[in-house]
N, C-alpha and C positions, 0 to 999 in steps of 0.2 A: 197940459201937454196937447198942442194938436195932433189934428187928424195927420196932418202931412209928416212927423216927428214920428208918429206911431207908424206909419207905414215906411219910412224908411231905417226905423229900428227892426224893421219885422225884415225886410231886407238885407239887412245886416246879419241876422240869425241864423233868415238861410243860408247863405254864404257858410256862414262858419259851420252849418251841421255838413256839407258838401265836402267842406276841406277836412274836418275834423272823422273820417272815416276809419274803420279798424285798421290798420295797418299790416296783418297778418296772412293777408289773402295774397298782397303783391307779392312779400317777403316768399309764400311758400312755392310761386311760380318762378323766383329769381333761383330758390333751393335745387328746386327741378331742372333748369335749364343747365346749372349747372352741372349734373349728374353724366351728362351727354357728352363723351369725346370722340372725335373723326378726325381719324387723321388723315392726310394727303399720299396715299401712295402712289411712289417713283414707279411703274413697269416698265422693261421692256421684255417685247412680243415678238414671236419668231414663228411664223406663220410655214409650212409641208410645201415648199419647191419654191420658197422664195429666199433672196441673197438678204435682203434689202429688211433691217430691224424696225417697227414702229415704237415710238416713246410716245406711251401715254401718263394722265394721270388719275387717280379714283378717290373720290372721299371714303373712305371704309368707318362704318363704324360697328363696333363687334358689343351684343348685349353678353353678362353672362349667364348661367343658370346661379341661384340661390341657393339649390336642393340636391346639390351634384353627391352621389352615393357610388362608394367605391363596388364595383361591379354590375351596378347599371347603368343604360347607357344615356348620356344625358347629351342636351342640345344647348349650342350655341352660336345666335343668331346674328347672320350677317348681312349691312345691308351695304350697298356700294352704287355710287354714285359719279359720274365725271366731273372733272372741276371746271371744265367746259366744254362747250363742241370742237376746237383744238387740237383737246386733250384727246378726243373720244378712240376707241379702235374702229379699223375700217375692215371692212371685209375682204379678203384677198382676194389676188386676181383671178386663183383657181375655183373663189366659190366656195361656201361651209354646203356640208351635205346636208339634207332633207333629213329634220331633227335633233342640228347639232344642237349643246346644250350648255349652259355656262356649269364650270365648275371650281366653287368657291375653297379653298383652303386658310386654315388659322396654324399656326406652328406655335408648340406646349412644348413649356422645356420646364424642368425640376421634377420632374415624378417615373420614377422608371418604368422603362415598357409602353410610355405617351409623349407620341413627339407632333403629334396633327388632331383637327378635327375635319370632317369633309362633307361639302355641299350642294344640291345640286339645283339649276336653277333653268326656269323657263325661255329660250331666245325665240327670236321670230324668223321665219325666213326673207333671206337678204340677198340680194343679186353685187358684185364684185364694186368696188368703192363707197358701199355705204355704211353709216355709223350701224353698229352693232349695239343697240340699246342694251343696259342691264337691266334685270326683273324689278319690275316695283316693289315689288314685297318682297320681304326678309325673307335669304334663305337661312334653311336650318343646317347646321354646321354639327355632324352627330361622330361622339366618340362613345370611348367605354374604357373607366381606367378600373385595374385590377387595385391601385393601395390608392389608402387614402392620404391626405397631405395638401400642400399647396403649390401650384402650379405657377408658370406666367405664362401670358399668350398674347401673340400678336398676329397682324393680316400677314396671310402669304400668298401663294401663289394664287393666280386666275386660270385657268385652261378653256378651249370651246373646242366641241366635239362631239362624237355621238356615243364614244364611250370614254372613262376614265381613263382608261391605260394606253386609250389611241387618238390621242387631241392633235386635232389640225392647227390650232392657235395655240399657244406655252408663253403664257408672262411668268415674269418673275423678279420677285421684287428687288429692287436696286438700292433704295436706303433703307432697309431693315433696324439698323443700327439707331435710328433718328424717329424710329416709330414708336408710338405710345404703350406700356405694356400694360395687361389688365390680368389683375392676381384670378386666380380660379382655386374656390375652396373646396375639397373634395373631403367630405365625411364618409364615417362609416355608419354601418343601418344603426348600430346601438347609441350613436350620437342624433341620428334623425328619429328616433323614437326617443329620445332625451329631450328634444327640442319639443317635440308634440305634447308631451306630456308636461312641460313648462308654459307650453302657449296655454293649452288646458287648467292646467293648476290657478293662475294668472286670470283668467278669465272667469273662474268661478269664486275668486274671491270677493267678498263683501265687506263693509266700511261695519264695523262694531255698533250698536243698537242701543249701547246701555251710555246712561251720560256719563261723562268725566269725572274724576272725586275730586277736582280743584273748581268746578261748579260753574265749565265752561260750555257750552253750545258745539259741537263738530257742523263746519260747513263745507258743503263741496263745491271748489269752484268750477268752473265749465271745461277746462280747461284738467282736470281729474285729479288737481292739488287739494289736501285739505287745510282749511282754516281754521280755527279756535276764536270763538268771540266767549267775551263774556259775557252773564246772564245779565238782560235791562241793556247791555252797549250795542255797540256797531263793529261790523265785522272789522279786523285790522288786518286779516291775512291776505288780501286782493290783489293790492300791488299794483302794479304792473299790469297786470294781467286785466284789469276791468277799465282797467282807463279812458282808452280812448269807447269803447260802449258806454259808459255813465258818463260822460262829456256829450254825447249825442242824447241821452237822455234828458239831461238838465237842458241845452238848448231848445231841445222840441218843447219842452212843457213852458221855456219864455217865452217861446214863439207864441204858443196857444194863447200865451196871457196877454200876450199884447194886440195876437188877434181880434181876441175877447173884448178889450177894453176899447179899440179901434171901431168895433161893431156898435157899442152901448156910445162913444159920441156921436158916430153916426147919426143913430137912431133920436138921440136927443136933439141934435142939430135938426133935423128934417118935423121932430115934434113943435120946433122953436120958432122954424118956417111957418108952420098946418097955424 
């Protein structure tokens, strides 16, 4: 074999240990992307001594709680966004007062006695036709249900103002009907102390110590599946699961070897010269 043969075999290897990567890493950020819904809400806004309605629109997207517990008060987080400059609210002609404040609302419906959660969020001060930016960060959206059960909730209304109950600005949503809804599971404390004491049980269990009486090997793969090899064999339970890692194994150790053998005619070669 020449030299030139060995190094473009060695070329070749790499290549394929590049392509031949685990595949689980992409897969688990395409999982995640997925997980995230915003929907597009319809407003419109009727702003204290004007005729004249603004339509806007907002990407909302509502996180929920996990841990929601029937008589504490739990939070859920909302962020909003404009779906353009367009879209945005303007500030009226009269002017927002010195600390008005956005105020975010979510509407619950299945659970009696919970029909909203409510939020309150940071604005800047604006002088009369400019965009009224919403808060960058999440606001917190805080209820309190008496029973427990499951809920549905969607985005609702926006308000700006300097108090809840007296907003200069009143949106309010126009396609409610077309908007995403997102379930809200509300337990009770003796199910979240059910829950705890399962993560716990779960956590402190251990894989058996003693061998098997059909004379087999316990493996654990990485991945927290167990295998069965038998005694003197190779493992059979992997699967899937080792693949594409022992594909990148076997190619690095060709690669090495043809490194190796690439270095030794080298070397003979330049001996043959001397």
């Amino acid at each position: 074999m020449s030299i030139r043969s060995i190094l473009s075999a060695a070329t070749l290897v790499g290549g394929l240990i590049s392509v031949c990567q685990p595949v689980y890493a992409s897969a688990a950020g395409l999982q995640r992307d997925a997980l995230v819904v915003t929907d597009i809400v319809d407003y419109e806004c009727t702003a204290d001594g004007e005729a004249e309605k603004q339509e806007i629109k907002v990407k909302v997207e509502l996180t929920m709680p996990v841990d929601a517990t029937a008589g504490k008060q739990m939070t859920i987080n909302w962020r909003g966004t404009y779906f353009d400059d367009t879209t945005a609210l303007r500030v009226p002609a009269a002017g927002l007062a010195v600390g008005a404040k956005l105020y975010a609302y979510a509407s619950i419906s299945g659970l009696a006695k919970l029909t909203s959660a409510t939020g309150v969020g940071e604005i800047a001060s604006l002088t009369p036709g400019e965009s009224i930016p919403l808060p960058l960060a999440e606001v917190p959206l805080k209820t309190t249900s008496a029973n427990a059960g499951t809920a549905t909730v969607r985005p609702a209304a926006i308000n700006f103002g300097t108090r809840p109950t007296e907003p200069t600005i009143e949106c309010e949503v126009k396609n409610a009907d077309d908007l995403t809804t997102y379930n809200l599971t509300i337990g009770t404390v003796d199910d979240r102390l059910a829950d705890s004491d399962t993560a716990s049980d779960t956590s402190s269990q251990e894989l058996p110590s003693q061998e098997p009486a059909d004379d087999t090997a316990i493996e654990t793969t990485r991945n927290g599946k167990v295998s069965k090899t038998p005694s003197g064999g190779v493992a059979t339970g992997g699967g899937g699961e080792v693949g594409p890692d022992g594909r990148v194994l076997v190619l690095t150790g060709l690669l090495l070897t043809l490194t190796a053998a690439a270095g030794l005619l080298l070397s003979r070669h330049r001996l043959s010269e001397g």
